[in-house]
DSSP file (Angstrom, degrees, kcal/mol; ACC not computed):
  #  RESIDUE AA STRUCTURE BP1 BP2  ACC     N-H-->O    O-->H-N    N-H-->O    O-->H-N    TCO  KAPPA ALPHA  PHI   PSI    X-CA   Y-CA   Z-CA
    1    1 A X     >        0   0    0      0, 0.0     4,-1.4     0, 0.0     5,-0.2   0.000 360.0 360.0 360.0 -31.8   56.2   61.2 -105.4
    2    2 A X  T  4  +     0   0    0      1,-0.2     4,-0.4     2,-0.2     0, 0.0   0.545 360.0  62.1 -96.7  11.7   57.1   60.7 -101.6
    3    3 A X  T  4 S+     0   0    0      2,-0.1    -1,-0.2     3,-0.1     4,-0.2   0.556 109.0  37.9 -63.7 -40.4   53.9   63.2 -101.2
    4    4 A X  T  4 S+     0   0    0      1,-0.1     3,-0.3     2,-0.1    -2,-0.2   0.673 113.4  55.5 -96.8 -15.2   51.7   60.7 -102.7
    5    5 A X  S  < S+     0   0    0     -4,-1.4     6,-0.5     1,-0.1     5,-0.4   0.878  87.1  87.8 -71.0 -48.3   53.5   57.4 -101.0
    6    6 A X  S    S+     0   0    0     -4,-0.4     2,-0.3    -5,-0.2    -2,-0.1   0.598  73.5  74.7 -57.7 -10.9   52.9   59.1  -97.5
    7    7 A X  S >> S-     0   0    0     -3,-0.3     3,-2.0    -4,-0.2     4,-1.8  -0.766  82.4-125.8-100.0 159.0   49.1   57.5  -97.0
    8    8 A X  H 3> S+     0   0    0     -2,-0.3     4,-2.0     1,-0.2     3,-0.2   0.917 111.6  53.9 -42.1 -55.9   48.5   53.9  -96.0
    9    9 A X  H 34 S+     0   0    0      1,-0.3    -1,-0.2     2,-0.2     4,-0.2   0.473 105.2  47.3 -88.0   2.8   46.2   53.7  -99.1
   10   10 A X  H X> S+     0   0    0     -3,-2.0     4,-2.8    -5,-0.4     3,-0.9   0.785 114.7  52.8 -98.2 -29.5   48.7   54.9 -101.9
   11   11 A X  H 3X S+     0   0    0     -4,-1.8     4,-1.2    -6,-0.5    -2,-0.2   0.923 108.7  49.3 -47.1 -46.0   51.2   52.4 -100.3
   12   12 A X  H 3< S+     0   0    0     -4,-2.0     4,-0.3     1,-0.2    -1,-0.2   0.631 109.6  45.8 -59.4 -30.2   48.9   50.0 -100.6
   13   13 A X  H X4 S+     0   0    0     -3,-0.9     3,-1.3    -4,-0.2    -1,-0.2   0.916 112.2  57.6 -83.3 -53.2   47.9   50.5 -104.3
   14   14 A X  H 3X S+     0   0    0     -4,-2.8     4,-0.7     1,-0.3     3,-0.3   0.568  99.8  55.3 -47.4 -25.0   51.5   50.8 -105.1
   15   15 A X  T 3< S+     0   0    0     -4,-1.2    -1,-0.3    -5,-0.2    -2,-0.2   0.654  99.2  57.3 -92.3 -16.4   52.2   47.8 -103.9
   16   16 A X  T <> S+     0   0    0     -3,-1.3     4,-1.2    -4,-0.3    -2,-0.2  -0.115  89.0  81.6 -69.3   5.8   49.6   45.9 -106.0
   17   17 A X  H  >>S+     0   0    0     -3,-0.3     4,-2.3     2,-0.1     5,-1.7   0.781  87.9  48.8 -90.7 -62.9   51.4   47.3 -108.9
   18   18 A X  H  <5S+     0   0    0     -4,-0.7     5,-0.3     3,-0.2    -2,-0.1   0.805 115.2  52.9 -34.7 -30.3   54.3   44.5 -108.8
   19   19 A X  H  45S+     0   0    0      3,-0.1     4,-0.4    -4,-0.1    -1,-0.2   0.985 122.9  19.2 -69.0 -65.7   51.4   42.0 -108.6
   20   20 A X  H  <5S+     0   0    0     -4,-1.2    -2,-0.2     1,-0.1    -3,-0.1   0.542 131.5  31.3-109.9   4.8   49.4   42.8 -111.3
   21   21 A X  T >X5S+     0   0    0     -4,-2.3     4,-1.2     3,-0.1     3,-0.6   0.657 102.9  66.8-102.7 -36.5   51.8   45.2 -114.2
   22   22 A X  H 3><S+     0   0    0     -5,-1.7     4,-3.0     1,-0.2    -4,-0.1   0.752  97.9  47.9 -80.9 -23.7   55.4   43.8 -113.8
   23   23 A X  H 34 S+     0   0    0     -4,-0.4    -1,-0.2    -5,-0.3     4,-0.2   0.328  97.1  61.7-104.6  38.2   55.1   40.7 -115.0
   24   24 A X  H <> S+     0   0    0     -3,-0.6     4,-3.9     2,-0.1     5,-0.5   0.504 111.8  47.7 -74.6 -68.3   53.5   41.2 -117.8
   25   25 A X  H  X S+     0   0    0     -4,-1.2     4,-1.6     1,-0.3    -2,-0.2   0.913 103.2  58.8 -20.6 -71.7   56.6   43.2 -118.6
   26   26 A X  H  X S+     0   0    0     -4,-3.0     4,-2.4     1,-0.3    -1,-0.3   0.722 108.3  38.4 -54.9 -25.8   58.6   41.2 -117.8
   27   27 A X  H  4 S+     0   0    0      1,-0.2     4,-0.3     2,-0.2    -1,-0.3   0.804 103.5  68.8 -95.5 -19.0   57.5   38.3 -120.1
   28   28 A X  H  <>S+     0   0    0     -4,-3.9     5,-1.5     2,-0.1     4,-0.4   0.926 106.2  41.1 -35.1 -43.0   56.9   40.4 -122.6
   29   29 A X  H >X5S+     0   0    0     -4,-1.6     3,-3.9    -5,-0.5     4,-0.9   0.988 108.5  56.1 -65.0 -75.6   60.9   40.8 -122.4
   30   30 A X  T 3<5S+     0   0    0     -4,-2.4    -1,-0.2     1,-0.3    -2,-0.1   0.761  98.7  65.8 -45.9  -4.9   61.6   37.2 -122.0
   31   31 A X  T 345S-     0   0    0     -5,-0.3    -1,-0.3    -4,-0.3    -2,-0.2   0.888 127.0-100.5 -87.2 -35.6   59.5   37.1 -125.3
   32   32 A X  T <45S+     0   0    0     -3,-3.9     2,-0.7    -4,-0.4    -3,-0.2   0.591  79.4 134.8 112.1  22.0   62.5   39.1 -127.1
   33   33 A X     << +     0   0    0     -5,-1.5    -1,-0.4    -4,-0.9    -2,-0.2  -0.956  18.5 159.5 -90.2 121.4   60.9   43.0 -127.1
   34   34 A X        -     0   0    0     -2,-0.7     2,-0.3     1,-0.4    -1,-0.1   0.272  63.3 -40.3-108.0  -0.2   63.9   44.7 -126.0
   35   35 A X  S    S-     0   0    0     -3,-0.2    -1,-0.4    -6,-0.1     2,-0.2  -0.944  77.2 -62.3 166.4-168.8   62.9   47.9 -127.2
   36   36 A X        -     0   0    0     -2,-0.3     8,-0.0     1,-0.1     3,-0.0  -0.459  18.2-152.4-100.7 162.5   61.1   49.8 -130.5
   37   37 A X  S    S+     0   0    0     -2,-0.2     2,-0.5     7,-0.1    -1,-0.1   0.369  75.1  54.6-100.8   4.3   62.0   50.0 -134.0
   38   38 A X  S    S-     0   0    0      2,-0.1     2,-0.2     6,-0.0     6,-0.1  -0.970  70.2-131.8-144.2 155.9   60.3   53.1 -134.8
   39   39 A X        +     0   0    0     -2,-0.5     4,-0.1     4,-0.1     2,-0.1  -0.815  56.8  57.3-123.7 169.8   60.3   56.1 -133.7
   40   40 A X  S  > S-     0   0    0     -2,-0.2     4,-2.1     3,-0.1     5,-0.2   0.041  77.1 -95.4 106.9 113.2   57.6   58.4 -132.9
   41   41 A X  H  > S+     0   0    0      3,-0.2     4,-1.2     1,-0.2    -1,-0.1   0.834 121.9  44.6 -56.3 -30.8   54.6   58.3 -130.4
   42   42 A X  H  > S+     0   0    0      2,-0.2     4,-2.6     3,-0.2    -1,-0.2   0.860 119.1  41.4 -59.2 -47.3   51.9   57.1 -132.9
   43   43 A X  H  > S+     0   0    0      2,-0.3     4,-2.1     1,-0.3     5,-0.3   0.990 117.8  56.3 -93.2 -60.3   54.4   54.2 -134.6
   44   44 A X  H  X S+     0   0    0     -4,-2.1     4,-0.6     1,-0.4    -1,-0.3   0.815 111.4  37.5 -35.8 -54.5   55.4   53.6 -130.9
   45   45 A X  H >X S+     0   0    0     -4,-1.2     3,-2.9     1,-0.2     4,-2.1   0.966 115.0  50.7 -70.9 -42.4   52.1   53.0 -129.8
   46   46 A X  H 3X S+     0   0    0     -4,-2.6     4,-1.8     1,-0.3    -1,-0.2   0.917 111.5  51.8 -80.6 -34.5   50.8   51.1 -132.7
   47   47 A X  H 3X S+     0   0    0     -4,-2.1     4,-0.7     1,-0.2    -1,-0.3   0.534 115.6  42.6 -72.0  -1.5   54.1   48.7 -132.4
   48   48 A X  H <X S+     0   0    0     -3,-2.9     4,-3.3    -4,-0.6     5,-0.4   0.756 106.2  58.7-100.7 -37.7   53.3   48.2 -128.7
   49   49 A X  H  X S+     0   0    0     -4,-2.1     4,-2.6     1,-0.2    -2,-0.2   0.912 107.6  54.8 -39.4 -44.8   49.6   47.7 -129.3
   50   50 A X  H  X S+     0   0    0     -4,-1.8     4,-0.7     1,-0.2    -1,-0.2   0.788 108.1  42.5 -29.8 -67.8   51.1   45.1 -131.3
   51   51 A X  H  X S+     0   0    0     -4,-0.7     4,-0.8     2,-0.2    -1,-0.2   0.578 105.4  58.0 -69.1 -17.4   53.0   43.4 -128.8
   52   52 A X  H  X S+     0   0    0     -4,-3.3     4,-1.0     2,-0.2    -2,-0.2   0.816 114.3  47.1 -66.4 -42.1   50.6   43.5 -126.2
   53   53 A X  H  X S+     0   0    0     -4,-2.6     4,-1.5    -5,-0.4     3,-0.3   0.817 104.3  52.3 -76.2 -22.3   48.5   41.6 -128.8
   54   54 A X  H  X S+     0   0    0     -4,-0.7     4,-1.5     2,-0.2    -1,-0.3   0.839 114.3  46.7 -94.5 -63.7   50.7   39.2 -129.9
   55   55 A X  H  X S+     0   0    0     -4,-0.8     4,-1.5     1,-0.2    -2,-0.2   0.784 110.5  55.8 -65.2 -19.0   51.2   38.3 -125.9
   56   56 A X  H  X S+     0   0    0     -4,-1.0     4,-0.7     2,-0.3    -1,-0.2   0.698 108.8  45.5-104.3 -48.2   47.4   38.3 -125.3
   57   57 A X  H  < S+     0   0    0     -4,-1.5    -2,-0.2    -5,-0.2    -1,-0.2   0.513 105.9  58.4 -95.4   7.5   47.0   35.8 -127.9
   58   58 A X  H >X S+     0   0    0     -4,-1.5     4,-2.1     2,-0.1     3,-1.7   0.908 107.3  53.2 -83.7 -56.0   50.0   33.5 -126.6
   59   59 A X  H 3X S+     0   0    0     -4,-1.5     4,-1.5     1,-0.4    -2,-0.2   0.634 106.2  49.6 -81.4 -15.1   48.1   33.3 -123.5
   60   60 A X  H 3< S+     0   0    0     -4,-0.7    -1,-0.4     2,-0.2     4,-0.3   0.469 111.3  46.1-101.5   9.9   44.7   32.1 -125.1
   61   61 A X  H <> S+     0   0    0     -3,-1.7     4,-2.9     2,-0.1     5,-0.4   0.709 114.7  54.0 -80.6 -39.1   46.2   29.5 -127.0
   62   62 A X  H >< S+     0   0    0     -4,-2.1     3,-0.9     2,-0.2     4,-0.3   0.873 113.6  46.6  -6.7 -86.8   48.2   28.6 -123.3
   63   63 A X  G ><>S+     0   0    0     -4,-1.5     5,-1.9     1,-0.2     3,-1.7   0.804 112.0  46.7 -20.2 -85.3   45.1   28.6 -122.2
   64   64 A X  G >45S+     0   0    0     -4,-0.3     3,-0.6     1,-0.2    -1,-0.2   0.801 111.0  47.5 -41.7 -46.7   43.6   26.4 -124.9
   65   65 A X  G <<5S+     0   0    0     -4,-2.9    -1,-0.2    -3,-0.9    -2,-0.2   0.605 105.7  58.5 -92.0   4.8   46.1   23.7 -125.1
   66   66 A X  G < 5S-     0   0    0     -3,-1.7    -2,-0.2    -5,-0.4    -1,-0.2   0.426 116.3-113.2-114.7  22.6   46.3   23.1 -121.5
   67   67 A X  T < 5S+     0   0    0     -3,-0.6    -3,-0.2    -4,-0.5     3,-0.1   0.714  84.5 118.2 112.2  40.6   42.9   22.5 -121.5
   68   68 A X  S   <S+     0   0    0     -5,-1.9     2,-0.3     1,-0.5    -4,-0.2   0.869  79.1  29.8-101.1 -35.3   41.7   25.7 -119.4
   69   69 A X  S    S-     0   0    0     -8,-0.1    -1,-0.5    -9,-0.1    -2,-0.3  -0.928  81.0-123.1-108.3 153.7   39.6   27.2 -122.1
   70   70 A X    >>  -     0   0    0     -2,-0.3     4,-1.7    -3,-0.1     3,-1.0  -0.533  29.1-113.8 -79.5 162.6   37.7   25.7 -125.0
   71   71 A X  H >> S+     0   0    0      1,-0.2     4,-0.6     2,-0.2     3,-0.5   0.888 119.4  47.7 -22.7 -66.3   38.3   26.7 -128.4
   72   72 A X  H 3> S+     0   0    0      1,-0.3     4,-0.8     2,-0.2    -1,-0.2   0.658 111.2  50.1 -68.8 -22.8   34.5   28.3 -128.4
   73   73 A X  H <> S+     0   0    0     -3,-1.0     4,-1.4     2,-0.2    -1,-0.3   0.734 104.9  54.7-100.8 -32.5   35.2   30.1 -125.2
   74   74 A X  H <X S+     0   0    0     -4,-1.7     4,-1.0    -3,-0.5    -2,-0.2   0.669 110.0  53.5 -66.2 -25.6   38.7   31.6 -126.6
   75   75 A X  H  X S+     0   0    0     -4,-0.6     4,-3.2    -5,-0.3     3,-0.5   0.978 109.8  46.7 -75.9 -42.8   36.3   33.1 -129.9
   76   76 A X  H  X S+     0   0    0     -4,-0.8     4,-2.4     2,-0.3    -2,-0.2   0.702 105.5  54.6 -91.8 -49.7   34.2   34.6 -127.5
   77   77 A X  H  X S+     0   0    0     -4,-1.4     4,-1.0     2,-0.2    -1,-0.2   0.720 113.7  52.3 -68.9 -32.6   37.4   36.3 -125.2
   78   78 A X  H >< S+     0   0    0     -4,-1.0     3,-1.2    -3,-0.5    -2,-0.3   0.968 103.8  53.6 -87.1 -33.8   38.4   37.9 -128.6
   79   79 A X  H 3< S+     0   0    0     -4,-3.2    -2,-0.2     1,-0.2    -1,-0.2   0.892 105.1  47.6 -30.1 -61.7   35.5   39.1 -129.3
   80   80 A X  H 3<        0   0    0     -4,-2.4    -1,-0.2     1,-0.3    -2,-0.1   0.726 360.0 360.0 -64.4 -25.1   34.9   41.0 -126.2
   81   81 A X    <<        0   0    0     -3,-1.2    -1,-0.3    -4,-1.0    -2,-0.2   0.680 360.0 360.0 -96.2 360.0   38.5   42.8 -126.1
């Protein structure tokens, strides 16, 4: 790791990690996932896929009742993911 920190341009990417990955976490946590119920790498993943969706679709209703997207525009955003 402190091979791959040593250029300007891995710092730089590394530091855009806080921006745009850790809070996501984190409100994932504030949401009440403190950790998995199943064990396994398959049931793992499918129960985080889960929670990732479940947060994805709190933020387009956000979205929606604070008047940032429309309704039609929110159909459109599921589509595409």
């Amino acid at each position: 790791m402190n091979k791959k920190m040593q250029s300007p341009e891995s710092r730089e990417i590394y530091k855009q990690r806080k921006v745009i990955v850790e809070p996501v976490f984190g409100q994932i946590k504030n949401s009440g996932f403190r950790g998995f119920t199943v064990r396994g790498k398959r049931k793992t993943r499918g129960e985080f896929s889960l929670v990732c969706a479940v947060h994805n679709i709190k933020k387009i209703a956000q979205a929606m009742f604070n008047g940032v997207v429309r309704p039609e525009s929110a159909k459109l955003i599921a589509a595409e993911g």
